[in-house]
N, C-alpha and C positions, 0 to 999 in steps of 0.2 A: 910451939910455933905452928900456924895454919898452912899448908903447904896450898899453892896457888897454880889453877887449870886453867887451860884455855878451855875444857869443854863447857858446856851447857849444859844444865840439868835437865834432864828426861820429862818433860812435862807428862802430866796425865792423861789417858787416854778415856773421854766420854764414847764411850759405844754409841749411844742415841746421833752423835754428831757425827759418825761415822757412816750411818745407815744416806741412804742415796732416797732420798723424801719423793722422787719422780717414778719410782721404780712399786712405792706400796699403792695397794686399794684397797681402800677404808670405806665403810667401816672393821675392823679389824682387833683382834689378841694378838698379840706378838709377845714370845718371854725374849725376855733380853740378856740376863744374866743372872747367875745365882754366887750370892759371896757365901766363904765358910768364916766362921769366927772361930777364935783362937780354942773352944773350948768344943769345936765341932758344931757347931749353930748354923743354922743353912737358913738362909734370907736371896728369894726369889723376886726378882722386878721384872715385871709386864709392862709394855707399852699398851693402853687402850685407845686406839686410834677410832675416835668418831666420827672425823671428817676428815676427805683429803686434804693433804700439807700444800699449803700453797694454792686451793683454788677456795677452799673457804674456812671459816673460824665463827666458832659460837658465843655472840656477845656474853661481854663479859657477866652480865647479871643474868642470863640462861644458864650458863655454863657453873658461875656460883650455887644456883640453884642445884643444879644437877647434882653437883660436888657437893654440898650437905645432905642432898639427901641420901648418895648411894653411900656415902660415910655409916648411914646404918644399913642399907639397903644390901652390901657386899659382904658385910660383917656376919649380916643373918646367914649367909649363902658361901662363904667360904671359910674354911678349918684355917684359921693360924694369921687372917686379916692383920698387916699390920698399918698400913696407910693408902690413900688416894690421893693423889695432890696435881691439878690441873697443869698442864704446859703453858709457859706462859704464850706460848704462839696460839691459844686457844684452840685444838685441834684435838683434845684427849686429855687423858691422863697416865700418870706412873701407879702403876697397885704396887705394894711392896708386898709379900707373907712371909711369913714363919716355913720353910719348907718348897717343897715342889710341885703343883699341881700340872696336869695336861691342859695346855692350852684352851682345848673345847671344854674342858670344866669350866676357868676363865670364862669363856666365851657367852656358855649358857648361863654364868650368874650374872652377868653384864646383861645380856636380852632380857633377862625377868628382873632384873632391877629396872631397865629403859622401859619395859612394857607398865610395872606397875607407874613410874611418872608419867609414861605419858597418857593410860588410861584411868588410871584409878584414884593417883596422888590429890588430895588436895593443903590446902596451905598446912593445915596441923601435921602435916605429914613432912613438911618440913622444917627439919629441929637450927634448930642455932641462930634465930632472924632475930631476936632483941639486940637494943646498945649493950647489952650485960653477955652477951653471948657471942657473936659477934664484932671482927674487927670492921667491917663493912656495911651494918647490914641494914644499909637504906638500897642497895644493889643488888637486890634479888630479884626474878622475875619466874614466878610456875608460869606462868602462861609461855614465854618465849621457850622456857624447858621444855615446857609438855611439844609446841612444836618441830621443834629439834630433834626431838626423841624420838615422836610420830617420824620425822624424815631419815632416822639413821634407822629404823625399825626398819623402814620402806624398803631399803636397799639392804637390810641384811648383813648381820657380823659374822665374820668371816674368824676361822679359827689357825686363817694364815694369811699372813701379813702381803702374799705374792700370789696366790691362787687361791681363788673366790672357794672356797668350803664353809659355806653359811650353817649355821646351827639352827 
């Protein structure tokens, strides 16, 4: 027999939904949190904030661009990569790794991934654009990328989320 509460189940608590979006200056690293798995496995999440929340967002086919290419671009340059995957408020992404890195490590592989799009990258340099490859991929744009890039370059990534320490 199910024994019946009046309480309410504890819903889960999203850190990111918690964070006060009026309070960061982006461009920006921020870690967010690190989970242990059952067998001692440490999985670390970064918020990479490219643009500030709420006064802009990098169209969707920039932002795609970006997102396939630093997929290899962050992989070359951080120990334990396990994913990128854009917000859908188009203002950044989630990094996930294997482990713990310092922030400004984050930070400087983000700046040398955004300097190589937005100075050097051209189209071969970005992987995944067939039907066969991608889910999307009439929705890509280097040009709008390399813009973007050029503009979060401009202002500098910060290796805290609340006071400008640019790398």
């Amino acid at each position: 027999m199910v024994e019946e509460t009046n309480e309410k189940p504890t819903k889960p608590v999203v850190e990111s939904f918690q964070l006060d979006h009026t309070k960061v200056k982006a461009p920006y690293v921020r870690y967010i949190d690190t989970e242990k798995g059952p067998h001692g496995d440490v999985i670390s999440n970064y918020d990479l904030r490219l643009v500030q929340p709420n006064e802009n967002a990098i169209p969707t086919a920039g932002l795609h661009t970006i997102e396939h290419t630093i997929a290899v671009l962050l992989r070359e340059r951080i120990d334990g990569y396990i994913d990128c995957s854009p917000f859908g408020c188009r203002t950044g992404f989630h990094l996930l790794t294997w482990g713990e890195h310092p922030t400004e490590e984050v930070a400087k592989a983000l700046k040398e991934s955004l300097e190589f799009i937005a100075y050097k990258a051209t189209w071969d340099d970005v992987p995944a654009t067939t039907i066969e490859s991608c889910g999307n991929y009439r929705d890509h744009s280097l040009f709008t990328a390399k813009e973007w890039c050029k503009d979060i370059l401009a202002k500098g990534i910060s290796s805290d989320p609340f006071v400008r320490k640019v790398v």
